[in-house]
N, CA, C and O atoms as a DFTB+ gen file, in Angstrom:
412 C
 N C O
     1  1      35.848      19.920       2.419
     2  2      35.427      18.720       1.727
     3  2      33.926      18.535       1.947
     4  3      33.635      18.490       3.142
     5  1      32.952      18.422       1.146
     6  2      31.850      18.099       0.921
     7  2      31.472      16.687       1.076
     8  3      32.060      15.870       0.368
     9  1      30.650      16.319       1.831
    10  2      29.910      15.008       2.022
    11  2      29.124      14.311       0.942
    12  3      28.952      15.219       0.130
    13  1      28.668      13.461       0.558
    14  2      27.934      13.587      -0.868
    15  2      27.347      11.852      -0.560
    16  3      28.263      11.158      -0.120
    17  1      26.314      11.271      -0.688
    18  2      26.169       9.988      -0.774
    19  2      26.469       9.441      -2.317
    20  3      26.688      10.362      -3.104
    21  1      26.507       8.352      -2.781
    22  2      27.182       7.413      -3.740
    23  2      26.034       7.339      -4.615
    24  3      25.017       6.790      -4.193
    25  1      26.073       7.890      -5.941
    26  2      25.187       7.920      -6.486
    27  2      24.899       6.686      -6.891
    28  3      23.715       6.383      -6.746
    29  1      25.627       5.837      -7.373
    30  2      25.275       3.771      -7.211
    31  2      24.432       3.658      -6.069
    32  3      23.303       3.298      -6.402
    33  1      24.583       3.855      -4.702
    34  2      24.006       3.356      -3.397
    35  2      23.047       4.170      -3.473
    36  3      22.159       3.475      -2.980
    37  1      22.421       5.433      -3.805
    38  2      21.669       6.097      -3.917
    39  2      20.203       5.525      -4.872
    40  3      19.052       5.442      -4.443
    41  1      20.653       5.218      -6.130
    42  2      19.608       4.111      -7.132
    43  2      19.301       3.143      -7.164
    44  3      18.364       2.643      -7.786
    45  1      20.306       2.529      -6.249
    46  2      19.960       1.243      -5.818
    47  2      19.053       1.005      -4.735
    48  3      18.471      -0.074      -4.628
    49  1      18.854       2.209      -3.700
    50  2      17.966       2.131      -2.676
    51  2      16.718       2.484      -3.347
    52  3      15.767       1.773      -3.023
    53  1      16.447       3.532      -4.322
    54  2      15.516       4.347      -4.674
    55  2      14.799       2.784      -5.383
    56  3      13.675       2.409      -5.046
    57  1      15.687       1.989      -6.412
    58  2      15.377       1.090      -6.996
    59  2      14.368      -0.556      -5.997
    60  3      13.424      -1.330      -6.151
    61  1      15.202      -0.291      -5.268
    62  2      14.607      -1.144      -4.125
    63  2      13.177      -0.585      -3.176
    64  3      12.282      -1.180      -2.576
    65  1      13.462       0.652      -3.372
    66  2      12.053       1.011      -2.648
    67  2      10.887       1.040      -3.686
    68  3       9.756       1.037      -3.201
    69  1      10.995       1.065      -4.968
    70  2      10.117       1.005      -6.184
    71  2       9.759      -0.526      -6.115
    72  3       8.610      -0.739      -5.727
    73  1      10.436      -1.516      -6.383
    74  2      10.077      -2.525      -5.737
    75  2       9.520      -3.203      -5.019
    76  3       8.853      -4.210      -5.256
    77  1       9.848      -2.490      -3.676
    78  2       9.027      -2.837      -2.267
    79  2       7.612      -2.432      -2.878
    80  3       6.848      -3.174      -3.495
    81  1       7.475      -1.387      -2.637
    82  2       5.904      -0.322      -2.905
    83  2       5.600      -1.220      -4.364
    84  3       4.383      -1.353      -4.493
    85  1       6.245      -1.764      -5.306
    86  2       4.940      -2.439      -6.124
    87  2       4.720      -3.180      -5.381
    88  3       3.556      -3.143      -4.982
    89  1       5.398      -3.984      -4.915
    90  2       5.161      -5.659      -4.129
    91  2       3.924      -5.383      -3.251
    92  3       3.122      -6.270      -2.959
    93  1       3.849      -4.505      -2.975
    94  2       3.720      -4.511      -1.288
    95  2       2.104      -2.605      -1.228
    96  3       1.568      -2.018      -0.289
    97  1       2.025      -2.431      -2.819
    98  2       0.855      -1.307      -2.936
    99  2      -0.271      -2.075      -2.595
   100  3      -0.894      -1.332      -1.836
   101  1      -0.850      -3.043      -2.698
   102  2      -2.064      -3.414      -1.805
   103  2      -2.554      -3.643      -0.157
   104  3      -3.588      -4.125       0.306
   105  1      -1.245      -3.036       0.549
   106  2      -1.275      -3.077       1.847
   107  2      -2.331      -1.852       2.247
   108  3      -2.063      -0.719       1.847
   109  1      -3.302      -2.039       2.885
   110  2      -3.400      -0.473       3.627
   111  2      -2.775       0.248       3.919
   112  3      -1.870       0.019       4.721
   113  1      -3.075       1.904       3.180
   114  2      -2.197       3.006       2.965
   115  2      -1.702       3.562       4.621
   116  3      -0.774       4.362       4.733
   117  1      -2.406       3.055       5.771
   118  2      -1.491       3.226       6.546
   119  2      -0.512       2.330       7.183
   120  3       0.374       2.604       7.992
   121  1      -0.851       1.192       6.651
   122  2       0.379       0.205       6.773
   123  2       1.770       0.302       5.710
   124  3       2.949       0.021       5.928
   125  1       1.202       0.732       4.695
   126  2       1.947       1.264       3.618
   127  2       2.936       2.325       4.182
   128  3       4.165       2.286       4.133
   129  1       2.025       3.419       4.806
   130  2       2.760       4.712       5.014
   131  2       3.913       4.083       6.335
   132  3       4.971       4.714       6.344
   133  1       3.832       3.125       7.240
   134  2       3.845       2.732       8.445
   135  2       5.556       2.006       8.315
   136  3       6.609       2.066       8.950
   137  1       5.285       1.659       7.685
   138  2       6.270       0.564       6.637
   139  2       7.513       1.487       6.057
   140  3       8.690       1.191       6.266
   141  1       7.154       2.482       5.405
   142  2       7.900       3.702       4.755
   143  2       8.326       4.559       5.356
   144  3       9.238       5.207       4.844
   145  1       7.885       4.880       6.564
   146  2       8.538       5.882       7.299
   147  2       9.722       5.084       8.207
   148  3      10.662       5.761       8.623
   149  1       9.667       3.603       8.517
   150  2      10.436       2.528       8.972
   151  2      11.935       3.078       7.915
   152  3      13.012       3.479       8.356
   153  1      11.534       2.924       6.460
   154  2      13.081       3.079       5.488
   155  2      13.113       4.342       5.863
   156  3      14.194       4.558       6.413
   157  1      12.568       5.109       5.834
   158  2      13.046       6.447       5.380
   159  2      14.087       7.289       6.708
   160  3      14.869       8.234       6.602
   161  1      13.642       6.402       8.016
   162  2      14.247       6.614       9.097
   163  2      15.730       6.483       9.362
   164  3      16.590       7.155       9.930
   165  1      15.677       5.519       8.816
   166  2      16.684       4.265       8.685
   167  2      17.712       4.954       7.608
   168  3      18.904       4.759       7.849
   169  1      17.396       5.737       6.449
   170  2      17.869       6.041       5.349
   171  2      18.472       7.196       5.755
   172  3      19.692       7.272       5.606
   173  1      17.591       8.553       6.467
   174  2      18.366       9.745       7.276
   175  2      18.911       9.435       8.734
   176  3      19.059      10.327       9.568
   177  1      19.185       8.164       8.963
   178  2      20.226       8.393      10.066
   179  2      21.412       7.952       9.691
   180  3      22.387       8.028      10.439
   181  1      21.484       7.232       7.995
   182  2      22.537       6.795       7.561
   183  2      23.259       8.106       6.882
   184  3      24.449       8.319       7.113
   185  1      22.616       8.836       6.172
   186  2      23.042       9.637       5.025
   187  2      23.092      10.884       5.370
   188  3      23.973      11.644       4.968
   189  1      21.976      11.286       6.295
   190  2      21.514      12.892       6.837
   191  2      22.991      13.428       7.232
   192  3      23.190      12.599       8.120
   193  1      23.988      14.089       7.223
   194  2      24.697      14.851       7.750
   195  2      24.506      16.413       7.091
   196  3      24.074      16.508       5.942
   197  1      24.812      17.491       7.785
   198  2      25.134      18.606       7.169
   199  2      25.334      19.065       5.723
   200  3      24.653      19.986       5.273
   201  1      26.290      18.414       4.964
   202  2      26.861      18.899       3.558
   203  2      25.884      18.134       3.110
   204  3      25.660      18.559       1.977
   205  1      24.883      16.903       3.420
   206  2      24.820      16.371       2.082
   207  2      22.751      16.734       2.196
   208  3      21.955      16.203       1.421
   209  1      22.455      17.441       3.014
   210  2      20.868      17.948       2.744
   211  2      20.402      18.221       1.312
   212  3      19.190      18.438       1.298
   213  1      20.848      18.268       0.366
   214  2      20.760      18.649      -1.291
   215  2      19.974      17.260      -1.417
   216  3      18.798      17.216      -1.780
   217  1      20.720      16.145      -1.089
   218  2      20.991      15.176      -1.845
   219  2      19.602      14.044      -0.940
   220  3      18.899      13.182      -1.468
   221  1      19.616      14.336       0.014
   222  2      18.605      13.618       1.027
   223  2      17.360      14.184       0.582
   224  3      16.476      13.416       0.200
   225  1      17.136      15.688       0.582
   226  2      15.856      15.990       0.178
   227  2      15.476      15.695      -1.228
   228  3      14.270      15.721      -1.471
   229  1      16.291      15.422      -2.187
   230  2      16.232      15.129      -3.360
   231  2      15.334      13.527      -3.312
   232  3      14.190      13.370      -3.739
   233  1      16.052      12.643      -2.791
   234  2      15.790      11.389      -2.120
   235  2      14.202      10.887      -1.843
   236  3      13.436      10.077      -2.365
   237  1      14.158      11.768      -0.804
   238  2      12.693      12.344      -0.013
   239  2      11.509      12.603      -1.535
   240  3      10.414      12.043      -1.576
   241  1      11.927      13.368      -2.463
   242  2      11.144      13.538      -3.600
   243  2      10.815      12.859      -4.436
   244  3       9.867      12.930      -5.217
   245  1      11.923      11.861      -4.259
   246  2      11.857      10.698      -5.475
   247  2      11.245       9.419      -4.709
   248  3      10.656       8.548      -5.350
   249  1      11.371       9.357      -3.619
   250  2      10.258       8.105      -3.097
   251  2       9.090       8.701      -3.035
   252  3       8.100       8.072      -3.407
   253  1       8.985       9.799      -2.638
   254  2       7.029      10.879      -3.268
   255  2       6.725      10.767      -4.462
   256  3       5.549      10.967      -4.767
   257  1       7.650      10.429      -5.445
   258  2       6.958      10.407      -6.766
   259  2       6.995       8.867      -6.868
   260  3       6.196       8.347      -7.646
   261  1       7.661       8.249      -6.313
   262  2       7.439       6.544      -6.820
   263  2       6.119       6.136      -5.784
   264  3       5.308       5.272      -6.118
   265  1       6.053       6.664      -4.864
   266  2       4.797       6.489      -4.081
   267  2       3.513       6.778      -4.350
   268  3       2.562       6.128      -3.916
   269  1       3.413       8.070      -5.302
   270  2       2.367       8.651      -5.984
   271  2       2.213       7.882      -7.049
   272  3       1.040       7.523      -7.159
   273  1       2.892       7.490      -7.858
   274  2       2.754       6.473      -8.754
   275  2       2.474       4.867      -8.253
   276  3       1.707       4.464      -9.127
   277  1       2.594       4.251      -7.734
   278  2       1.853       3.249      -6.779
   279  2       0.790       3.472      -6.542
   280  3      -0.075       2.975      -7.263
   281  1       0.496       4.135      -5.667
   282  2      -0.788       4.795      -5.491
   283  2      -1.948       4.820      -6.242
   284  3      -3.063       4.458      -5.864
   285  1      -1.569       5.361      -7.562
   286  2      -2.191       5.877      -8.628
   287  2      -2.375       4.227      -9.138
   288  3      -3.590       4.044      -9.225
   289  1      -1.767       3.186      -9.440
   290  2      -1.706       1.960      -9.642
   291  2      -2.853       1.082      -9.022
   292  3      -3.267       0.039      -9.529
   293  1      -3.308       1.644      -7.858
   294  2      -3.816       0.472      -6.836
   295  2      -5.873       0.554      -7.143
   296  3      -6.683       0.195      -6.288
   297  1      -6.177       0.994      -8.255
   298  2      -7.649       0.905      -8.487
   299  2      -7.675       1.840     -10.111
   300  3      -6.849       2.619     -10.587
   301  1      -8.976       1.355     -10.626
   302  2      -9.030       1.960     -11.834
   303  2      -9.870       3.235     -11.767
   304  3     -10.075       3.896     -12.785
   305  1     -10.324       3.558     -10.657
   306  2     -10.898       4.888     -10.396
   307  2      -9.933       6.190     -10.841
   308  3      -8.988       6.206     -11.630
   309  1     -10.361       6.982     -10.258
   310  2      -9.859       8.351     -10.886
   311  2      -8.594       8.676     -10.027
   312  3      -8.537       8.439      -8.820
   313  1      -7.701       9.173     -10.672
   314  2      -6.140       8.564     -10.120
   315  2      -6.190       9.864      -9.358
   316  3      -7.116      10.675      -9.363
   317  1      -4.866       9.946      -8.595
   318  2      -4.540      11.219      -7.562
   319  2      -3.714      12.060      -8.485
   320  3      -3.314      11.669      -9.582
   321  1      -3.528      13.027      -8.064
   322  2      -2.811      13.745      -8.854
   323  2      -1.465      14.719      -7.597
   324  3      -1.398      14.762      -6.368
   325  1      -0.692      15.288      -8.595
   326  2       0.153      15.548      -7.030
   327  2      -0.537      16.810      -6.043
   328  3      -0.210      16.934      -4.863
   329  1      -1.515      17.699      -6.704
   330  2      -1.911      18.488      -6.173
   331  2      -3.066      17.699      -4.792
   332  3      -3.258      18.036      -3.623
   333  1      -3.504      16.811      -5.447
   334  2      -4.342      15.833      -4.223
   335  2      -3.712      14.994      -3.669
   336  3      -4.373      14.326      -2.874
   337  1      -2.274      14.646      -3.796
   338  2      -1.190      13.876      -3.392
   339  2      -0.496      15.100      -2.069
   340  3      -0.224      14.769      -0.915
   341  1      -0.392      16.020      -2.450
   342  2       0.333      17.406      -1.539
   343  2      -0.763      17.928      -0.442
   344  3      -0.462      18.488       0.613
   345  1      -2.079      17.644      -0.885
   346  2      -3.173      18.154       0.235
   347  2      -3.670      16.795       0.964
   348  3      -4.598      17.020       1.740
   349  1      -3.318      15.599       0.906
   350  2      -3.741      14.633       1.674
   351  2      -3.055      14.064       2.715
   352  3      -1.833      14.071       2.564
   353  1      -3.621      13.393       4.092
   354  2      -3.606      13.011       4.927
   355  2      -1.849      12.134       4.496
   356  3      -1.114      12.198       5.481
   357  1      -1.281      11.521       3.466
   358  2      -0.403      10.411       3.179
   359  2       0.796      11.310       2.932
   360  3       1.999      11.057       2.993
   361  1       0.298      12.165       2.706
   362  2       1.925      13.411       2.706
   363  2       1.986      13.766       4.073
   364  3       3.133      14.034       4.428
   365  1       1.326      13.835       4.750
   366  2       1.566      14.686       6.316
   367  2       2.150      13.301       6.999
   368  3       3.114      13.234       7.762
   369  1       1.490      12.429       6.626
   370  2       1.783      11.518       7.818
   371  2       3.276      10.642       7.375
   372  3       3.695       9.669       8.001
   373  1       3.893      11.207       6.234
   374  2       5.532      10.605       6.144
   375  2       6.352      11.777       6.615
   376  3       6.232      12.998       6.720
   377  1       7.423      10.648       6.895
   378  2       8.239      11.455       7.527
   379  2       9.506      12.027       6.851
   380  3      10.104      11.572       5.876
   381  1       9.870      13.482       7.825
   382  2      10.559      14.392       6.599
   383  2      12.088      14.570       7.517
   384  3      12.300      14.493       8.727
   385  1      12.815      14.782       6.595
   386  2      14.329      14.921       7.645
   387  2      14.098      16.434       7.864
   388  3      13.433      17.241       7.215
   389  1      15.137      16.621       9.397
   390  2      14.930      17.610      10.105
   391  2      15.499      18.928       9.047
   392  3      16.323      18.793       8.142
   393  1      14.886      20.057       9.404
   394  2      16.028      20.807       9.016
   395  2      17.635      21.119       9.192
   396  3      18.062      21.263      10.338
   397  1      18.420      21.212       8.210
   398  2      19.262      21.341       8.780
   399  2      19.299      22.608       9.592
   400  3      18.137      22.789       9.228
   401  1      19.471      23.346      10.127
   402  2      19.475      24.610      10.879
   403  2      19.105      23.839      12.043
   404  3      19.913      24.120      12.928
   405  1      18.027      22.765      12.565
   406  2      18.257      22.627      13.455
   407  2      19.092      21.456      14.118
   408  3      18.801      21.008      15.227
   409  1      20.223      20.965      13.307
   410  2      20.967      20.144      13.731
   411  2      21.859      20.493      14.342
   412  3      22.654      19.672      14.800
């Protein structure tokens, strides 16, 4: 039997974290980042098991793209792009679930 999180409980968090991050994109990006690694903690100690790594890292991608898009929101200067989104300081410093292999 395969583990799988609830794809309802799944959009509804993703939906809520799109939310948060508009509300809340004028915070300093390391209070921002500070703040986000708080859910995201919280999110792989609920969901992280073995069978369901597909579905967590999937997760992980889709708050990177709602984050990059925030981001991109917060001044009319020249926006980020994901290639300057993937080489900056705000990707290293969130946090990533373990591998599985080493669980």
């Amino acid at each position: 039997m395969k583990l799988k999180a609830d794809r309802t409980r799944v959009a509804k968090k993703l939906k809520a974290m799109n939310e948060w991050m508009r509300k809340n994109r004028t915070l300093p990006v390391d209070e921002l980042v500070k703040r986000l690694n708080t859910s995201l903690i919280e999110y792989f100690n609920y969901y992280y098991v073995r069978l369901n790594t597909d579905a967590v890292f999937e997760f992980v991608h889709q708050v990177h793209v709602i984050l990059l898009k925030w981001l991109k929101r917060r001044s009319q200067r020249r926006s980020l792009t994901w290639d300057g989104f993937n080489a900056s300081w705000i990707k290293q410093k969130l946090v990533k679930p373990r591998n599985p292999k080493q669980i």
